[in-house]
N, C-alpha and C positions, 0 to 999 in steps of 0.2 A: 455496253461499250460507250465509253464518254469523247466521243467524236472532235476532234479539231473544227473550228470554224474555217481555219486559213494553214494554211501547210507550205511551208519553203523550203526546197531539195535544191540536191547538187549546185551547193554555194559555199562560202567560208562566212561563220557567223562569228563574227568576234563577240563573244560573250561578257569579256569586259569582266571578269569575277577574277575572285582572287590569284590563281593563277594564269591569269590572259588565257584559258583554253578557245579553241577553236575548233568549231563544231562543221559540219552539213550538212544540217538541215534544223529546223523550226519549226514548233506549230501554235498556232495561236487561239484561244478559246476565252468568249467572255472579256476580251479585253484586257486580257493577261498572257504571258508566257506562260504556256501550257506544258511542253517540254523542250528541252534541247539535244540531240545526239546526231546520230547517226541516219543516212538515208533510210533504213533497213527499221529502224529503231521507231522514226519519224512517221515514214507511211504505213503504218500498222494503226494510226489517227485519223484516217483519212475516209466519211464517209460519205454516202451522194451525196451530203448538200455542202462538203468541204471543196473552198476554193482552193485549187491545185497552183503552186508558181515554180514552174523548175526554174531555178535559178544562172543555169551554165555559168557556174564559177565565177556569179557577180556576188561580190562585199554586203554582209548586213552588217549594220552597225546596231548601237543601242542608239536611239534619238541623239543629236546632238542637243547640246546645252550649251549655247552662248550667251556664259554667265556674267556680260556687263554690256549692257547695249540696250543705248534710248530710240525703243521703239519709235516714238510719234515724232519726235527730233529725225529720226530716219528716214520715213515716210515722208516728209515735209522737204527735207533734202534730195530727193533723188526727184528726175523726170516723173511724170507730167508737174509736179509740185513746187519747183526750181530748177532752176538755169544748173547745166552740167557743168561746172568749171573747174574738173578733178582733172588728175592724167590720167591716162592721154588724151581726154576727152581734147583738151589745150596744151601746149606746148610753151607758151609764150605770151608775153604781154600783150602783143600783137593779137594773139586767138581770143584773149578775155575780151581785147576791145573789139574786135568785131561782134564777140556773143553778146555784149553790152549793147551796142549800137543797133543789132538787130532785136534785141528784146525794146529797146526806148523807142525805137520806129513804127514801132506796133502797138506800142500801150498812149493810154490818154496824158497830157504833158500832168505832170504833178505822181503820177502813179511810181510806186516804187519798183526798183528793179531787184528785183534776193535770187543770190547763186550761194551755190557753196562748191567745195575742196580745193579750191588753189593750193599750191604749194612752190615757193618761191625757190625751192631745191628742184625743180623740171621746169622754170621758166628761163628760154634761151640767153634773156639780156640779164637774168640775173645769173649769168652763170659764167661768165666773160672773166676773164683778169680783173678789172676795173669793170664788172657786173652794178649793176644798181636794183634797188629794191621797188617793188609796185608804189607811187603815187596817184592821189587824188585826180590830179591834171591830167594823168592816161584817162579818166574816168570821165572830166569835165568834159572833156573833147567831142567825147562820143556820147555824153548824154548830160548833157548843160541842162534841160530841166525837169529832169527826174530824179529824184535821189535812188544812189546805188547802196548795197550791201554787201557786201560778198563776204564770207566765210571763208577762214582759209582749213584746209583738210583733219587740224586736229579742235577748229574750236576754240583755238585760246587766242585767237589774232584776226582780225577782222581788216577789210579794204573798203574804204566807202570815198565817197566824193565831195566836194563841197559843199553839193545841195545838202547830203545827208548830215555834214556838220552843222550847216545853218539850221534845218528842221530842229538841230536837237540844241543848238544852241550853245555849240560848245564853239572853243576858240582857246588859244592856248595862255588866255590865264586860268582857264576850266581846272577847280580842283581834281588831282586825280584820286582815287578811290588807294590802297596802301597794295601794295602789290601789280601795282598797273603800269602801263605804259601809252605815252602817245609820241612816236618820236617826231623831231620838228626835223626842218633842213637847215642848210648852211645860214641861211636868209633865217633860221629861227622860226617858218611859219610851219604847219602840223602836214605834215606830208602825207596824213590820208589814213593809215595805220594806227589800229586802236588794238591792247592787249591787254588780257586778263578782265579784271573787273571796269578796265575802262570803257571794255566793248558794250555795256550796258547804259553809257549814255546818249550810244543809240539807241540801240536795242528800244529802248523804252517808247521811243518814237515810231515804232513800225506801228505797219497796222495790226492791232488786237486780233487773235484769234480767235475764228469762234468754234463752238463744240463740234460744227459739224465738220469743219477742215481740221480739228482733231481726231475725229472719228475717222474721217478719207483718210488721213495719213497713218493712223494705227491698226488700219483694217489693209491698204498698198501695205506696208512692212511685214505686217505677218505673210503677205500671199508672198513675198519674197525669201523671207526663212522660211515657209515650207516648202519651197521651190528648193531651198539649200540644203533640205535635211533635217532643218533647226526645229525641234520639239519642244524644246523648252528656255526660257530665257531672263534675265534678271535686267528690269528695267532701273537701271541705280537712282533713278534723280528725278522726284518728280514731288513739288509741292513749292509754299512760298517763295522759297527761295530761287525758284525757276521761271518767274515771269520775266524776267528781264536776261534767261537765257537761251540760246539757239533761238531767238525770235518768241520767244515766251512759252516753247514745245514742251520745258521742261515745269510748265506754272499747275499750279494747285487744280485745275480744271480736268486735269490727264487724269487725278485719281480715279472720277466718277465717272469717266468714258472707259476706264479698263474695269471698273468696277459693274458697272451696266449691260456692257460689249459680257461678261462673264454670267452674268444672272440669265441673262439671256441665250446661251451656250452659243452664243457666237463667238467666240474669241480667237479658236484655231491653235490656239498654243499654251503651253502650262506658262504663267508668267508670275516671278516673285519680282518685290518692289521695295527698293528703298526710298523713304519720303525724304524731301530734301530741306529743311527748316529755312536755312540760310543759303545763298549761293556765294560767292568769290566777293572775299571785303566782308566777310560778315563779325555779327560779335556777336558775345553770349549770350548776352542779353536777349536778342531777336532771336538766337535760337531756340531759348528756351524758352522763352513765351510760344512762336511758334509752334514749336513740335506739341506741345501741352493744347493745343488750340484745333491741332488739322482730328478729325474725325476719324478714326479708322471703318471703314466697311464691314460689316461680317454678314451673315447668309448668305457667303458663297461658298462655292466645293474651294476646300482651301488646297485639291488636287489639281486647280485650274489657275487659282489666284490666290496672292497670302500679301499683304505687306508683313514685310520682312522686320526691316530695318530703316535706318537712318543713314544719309552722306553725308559726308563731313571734305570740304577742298581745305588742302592745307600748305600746299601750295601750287606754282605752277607746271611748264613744261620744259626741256632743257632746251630746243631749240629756241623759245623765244628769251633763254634765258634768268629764266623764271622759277625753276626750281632752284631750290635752296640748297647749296652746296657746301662742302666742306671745303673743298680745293676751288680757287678760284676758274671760270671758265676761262678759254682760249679768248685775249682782248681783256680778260680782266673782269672783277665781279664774279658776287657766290648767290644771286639771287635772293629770294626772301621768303617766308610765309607769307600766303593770301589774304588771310585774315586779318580782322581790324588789329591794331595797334600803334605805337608809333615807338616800338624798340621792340627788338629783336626778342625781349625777355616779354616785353607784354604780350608778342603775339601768341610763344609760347604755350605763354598762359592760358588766351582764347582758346587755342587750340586744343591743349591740356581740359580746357573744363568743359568744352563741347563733346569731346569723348566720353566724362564722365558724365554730363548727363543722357545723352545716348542709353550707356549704359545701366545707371540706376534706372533708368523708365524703362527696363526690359527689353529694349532693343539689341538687334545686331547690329553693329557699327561697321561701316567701309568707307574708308579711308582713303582719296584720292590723294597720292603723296609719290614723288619720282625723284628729288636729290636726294643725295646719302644723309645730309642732316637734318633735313625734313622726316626722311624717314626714321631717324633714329630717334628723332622729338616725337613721334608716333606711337613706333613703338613703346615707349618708355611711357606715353599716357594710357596706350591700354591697358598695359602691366599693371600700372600705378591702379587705373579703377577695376582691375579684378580684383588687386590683392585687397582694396581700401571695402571692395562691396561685390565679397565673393559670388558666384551664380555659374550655376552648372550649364556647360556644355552652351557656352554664350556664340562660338564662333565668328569673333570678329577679324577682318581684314584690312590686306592694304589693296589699295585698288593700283596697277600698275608696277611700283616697287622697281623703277627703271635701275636703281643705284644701288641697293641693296646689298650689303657688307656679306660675306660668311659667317662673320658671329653674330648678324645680326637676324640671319634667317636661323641661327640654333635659337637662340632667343624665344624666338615666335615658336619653332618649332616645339619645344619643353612646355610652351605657354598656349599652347593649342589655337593659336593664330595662326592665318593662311594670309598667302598673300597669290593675287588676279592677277594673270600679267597678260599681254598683248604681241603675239610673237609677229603679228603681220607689222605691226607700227617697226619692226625692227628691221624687216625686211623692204619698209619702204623708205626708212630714213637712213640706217646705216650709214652709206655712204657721206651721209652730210652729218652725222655724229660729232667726224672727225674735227671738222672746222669749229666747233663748238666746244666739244671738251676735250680733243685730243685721240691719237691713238688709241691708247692703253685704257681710258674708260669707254670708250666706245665699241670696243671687240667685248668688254666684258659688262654692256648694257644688256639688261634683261638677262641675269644669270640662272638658264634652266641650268641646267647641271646642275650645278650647286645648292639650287630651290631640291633637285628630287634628291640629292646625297644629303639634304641637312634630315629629311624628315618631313618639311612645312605639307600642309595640306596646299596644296599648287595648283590653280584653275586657268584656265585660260579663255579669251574672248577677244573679241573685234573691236569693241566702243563704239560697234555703228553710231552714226555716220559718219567717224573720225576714219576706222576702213573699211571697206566692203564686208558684210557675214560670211565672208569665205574661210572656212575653217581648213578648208583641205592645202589652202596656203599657207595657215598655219601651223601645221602638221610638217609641212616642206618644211618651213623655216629652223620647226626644232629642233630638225634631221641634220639639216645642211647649215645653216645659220650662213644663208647666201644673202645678197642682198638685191632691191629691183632694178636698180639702173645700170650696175658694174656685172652683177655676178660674184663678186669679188666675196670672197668668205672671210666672215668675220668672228673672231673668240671658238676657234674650232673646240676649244676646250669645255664648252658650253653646249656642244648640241649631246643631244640624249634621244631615245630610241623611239621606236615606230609606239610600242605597250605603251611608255610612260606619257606620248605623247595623245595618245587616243583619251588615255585617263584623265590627262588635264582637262577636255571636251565631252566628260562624259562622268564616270562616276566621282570623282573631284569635285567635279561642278554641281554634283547633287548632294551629296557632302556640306557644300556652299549652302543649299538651300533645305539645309535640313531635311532630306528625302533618301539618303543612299539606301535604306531600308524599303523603299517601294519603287524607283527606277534607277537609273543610270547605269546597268548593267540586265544583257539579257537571262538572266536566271528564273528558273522556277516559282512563280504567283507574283512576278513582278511585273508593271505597265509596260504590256506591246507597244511600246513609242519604239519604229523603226526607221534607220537610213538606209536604204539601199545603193549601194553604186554602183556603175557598169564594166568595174574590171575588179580585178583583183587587187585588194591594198597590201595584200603580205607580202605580194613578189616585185610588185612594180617597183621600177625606179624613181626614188623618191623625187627626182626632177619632175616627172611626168604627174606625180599626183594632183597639184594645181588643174590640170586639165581633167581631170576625173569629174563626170558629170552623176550627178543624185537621178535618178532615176523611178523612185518612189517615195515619200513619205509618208509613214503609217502613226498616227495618233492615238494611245489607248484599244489598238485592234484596227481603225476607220481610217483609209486610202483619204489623205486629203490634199494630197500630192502624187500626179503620175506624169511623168514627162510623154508631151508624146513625139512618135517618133514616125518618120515619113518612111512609107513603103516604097521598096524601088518594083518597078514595074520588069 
């Protein structure tokens, strides 16, 4: 009798296989799905030396997969590593400047201060009739000589202080990079806010990271996706083009710490990776010398680690305005490509020929792109370099796809492209969509519906640290398509079901990473990568799943997450 190592009864296994069956029980042997049925079926596997888990009708999942999220950017961003200045950590401008004034009261004069997640949609002065935007001078106030940083929630817009424009030298005859912003005030002088590739002439002035506060931060982030479930994960951005982003989390050094952190089977999670040539402002030129330049790794288990692929930004985001639209935003303006140029057709082009090479060098290409003309300049370059330099089963993507037409996901769909979207970014911003680009594109930001009716292979993820790895909020969202400040339901005509929503987090996502053939669904001789959680996900109400806490995570067969739980006396 070929014994089970691990046996899981009286639970609901969502098996994630072709037709979303749902099982009661598991057993697990050697680090694989051993089988799946029936209680009756199950413990007929079971011998002394099998670990018994009755389950009382808690959820197994298959591992999740939060297929777009910068691990060591993550790690770096959150407590003990940086200042909390997400919601609700803060509320106000008021709350930043106290966390400001109490980090500079503590630190040596000259030391810098780096927070991340503001967001100027839950700050109470910017939310007035006659609201105003974060300024420098909130900052000077409270810390006249320390230069500040702050990060706002998604990354593409940054809060710093006088000191920190001094350090770096900028002043508002500073060229800006093509796709950037620094706005001034009425007085014309730079009110503190730096966006897109502007944010980089700070950046460059922090202090240098070194391997080992890379290492803390990518070893914190993994203990927190296995806390959430997360077994597997695609770190999208990581090589030259990322010294001068998220504080240089994303710079060429991360390869050989995820590289090393795996030789060493320390790593704790399956992780695939796109290298990043170029970051925001980039041109051909430097991308393709770069990518031709970074080393790829090998001798490792490529079940643990693979670089994947390549990113490519093409443009920005729609709140800062910055994605590239068809229809002008709310106030006017359609945004632009990120990339070098100085017309609209040359950027194009960069953009146009950064895919293509991507793709001749055998990569998978993913595509950071969110207005509707951006994306359709995207699409139209991957197209272009499959049909120009055909290659089998290439899977390339759009990262995000905020805008995303219906023909333009048939498109992708026929053309074996997917597109990554991010359903918590929808559920924290919705509400403030509106003022941006209006009603009617804003109910129909982030089109799941119509991503699962076209066909597209459809993934979903967080962008830590842009939101929390909370995927079971993302599951809510696709359900409900509620939003976090109102409640208020947005594009009801876009939510889709509990199945299609688990699959974006799970075999979708492996899919993504070339793997669906050995996990992302619990079936026979595939990796025991398990989520457990503490209720049941098939009956609950989908409001309540947010609250749904992980409770175990199992890696290849090995418990390397167990919550624990206090005994009442």
């Amino acid at each position: 009798m070929s014994y089970a190592d691990a046996v899981y009864t009286r639970g609901k296994v969502f098996t994630v296989d072709e037709d979303f069956t749902i099982a009661t029980a598991l057993a697990v042997r050697d680090g694989l799905v051993h089988a799946v049925g029936t209680d009756a079926e199950i413990e007929t596997l079971i011998g002394p030396d099998t670990v018994v888990t009755d389950l009382g009708g808690r959820t197994i999942l298959p591992g999740i997969n939060d297929s777009h999220l910068h691990a060591i950017a993550y790690g770096l961003d959150t407590p003990p590593l940086s200042l909390d200045v997400s919601f609700p950590a803060v509320r106000s401008i008021a709350d930043v400047r106290e966390l400001v004034r109490e980090a500079a009261s503590a630190a040596e004069d000259g030391a810098w201060i780096i927070g991340t997640g503001w967001d100027d949609g839950y700050l109470d002065e910017c939310l007035t009739e006659d609201g105003r935007t974060p300024t420098r001078w909130d900052l000077d106030e409270v810390s006249p000589n320390n230069p500040v940083f702050l990060q706002d929630f998604s990354r593409h817009t940054s809060w710093v202080n006088s000191a920190a424009l001094a350090l770096a030298g900028v002043d508002e005859t500073t060229p800006l990079p093509p796709g950037s912003l620094m706005p001034t005030g009425e007085d014309g002088l730079l009110t503190g806010i730096v966006m897109e590739g502007a944010q980089a002439l700070v950046q460059r002035v922090l202090p240098a990271l070194t391997r080992e506060r890379r290492e803390e931060a990518l070893r914190s982030a993994i203990s927190i996706l296995q806390s959430e479930g997360i077994t597997s994960f695609t770190d999208p951005a990581i090589g030259p083009g990322g010294e001068a982003l998220a504080g240089g989390a994303m710079g060429a050094e991360g390869l050989s710490v995820y590289t090393d952190l795996a030789r060493r089977g320390e790593l704790g999670a399956r992780v695939n990776l796109l290298l990043l040539p170029t970051g925001m402002s980039g041109s051909t030129e430097d991308f393709g010398k770069n990518l031709a330049d970074i080393e790829v790794p090998d001798t490792v288990d490529p079940r643990m680690f693979r670089v994947l692929g390549v990113k490519v930004f093409a443009d920005g985001i729609p709140p800062s305005k910055t994605a590239w639209m068809h229809e002008e935003y709310v106030g006017g303006g359609c945004g632009s490509l990120c990339v070098g140029g100085d017309t609209d057709e040359r950027q194009v082009y960069e953009v146009t020929e950064m895919v293509r090479i991507g793709h001749e060098a055998g990569y998978q290409i993913g595509v950071h792109v969110t207005g509707d003309r951006a994306i359709d300049t995207v699409a139209e370059a991957i197209i272009a370099a499959q049909n120009a330099h055909p290659r089998d089963d290439a899977r390339h993507y759009l990262i995000h796809g905020d805008f995303i037409s219906e023909a333009t996901l048939k498109r992708l769909a026929e053309n074996d492209i997917g597109v990554n979207m991010n359903p918590t970014i929808k559920w924290t911003i919705a509400d403030l969509e509106v003022g941006v680009v209006g009603t009617e594109r804003a109910a129909y930001e982030w089109p799941y519906r119509s991503a699962v009716e076209s066909g597209v292979h459809l993934m979903s993820s967080s962008d830590a640290p842009v939101t929390p790895p909370d995927w079971r909020q993302g599951i809510s969202t696709m359900i409900l398509r509620e939003s976090k400040a109102s409640g208020a339901v947005s594009g009801p005509d876009q939510t889709i079901g509990l199945a299609d929503a688990v699959r974006t987090y799970t075999i979708n996502a492996a899919w993504q990473d070339f793997a669906e053939d050995w996990k992302g669904s619990l079936e026979v001789g595939k990796v025991a990568d398990l989520c457990i959680l503490d209720g049941d996900l098939e009956t609950i109400d989908p409001h309540d799943i947010p609250a749904m806490q992980v409770v175990t995570t199992v890696l290849g067969g090995k418990v390397v997450f167990e919550r624990v739980t206090e005994s009442v006396a």
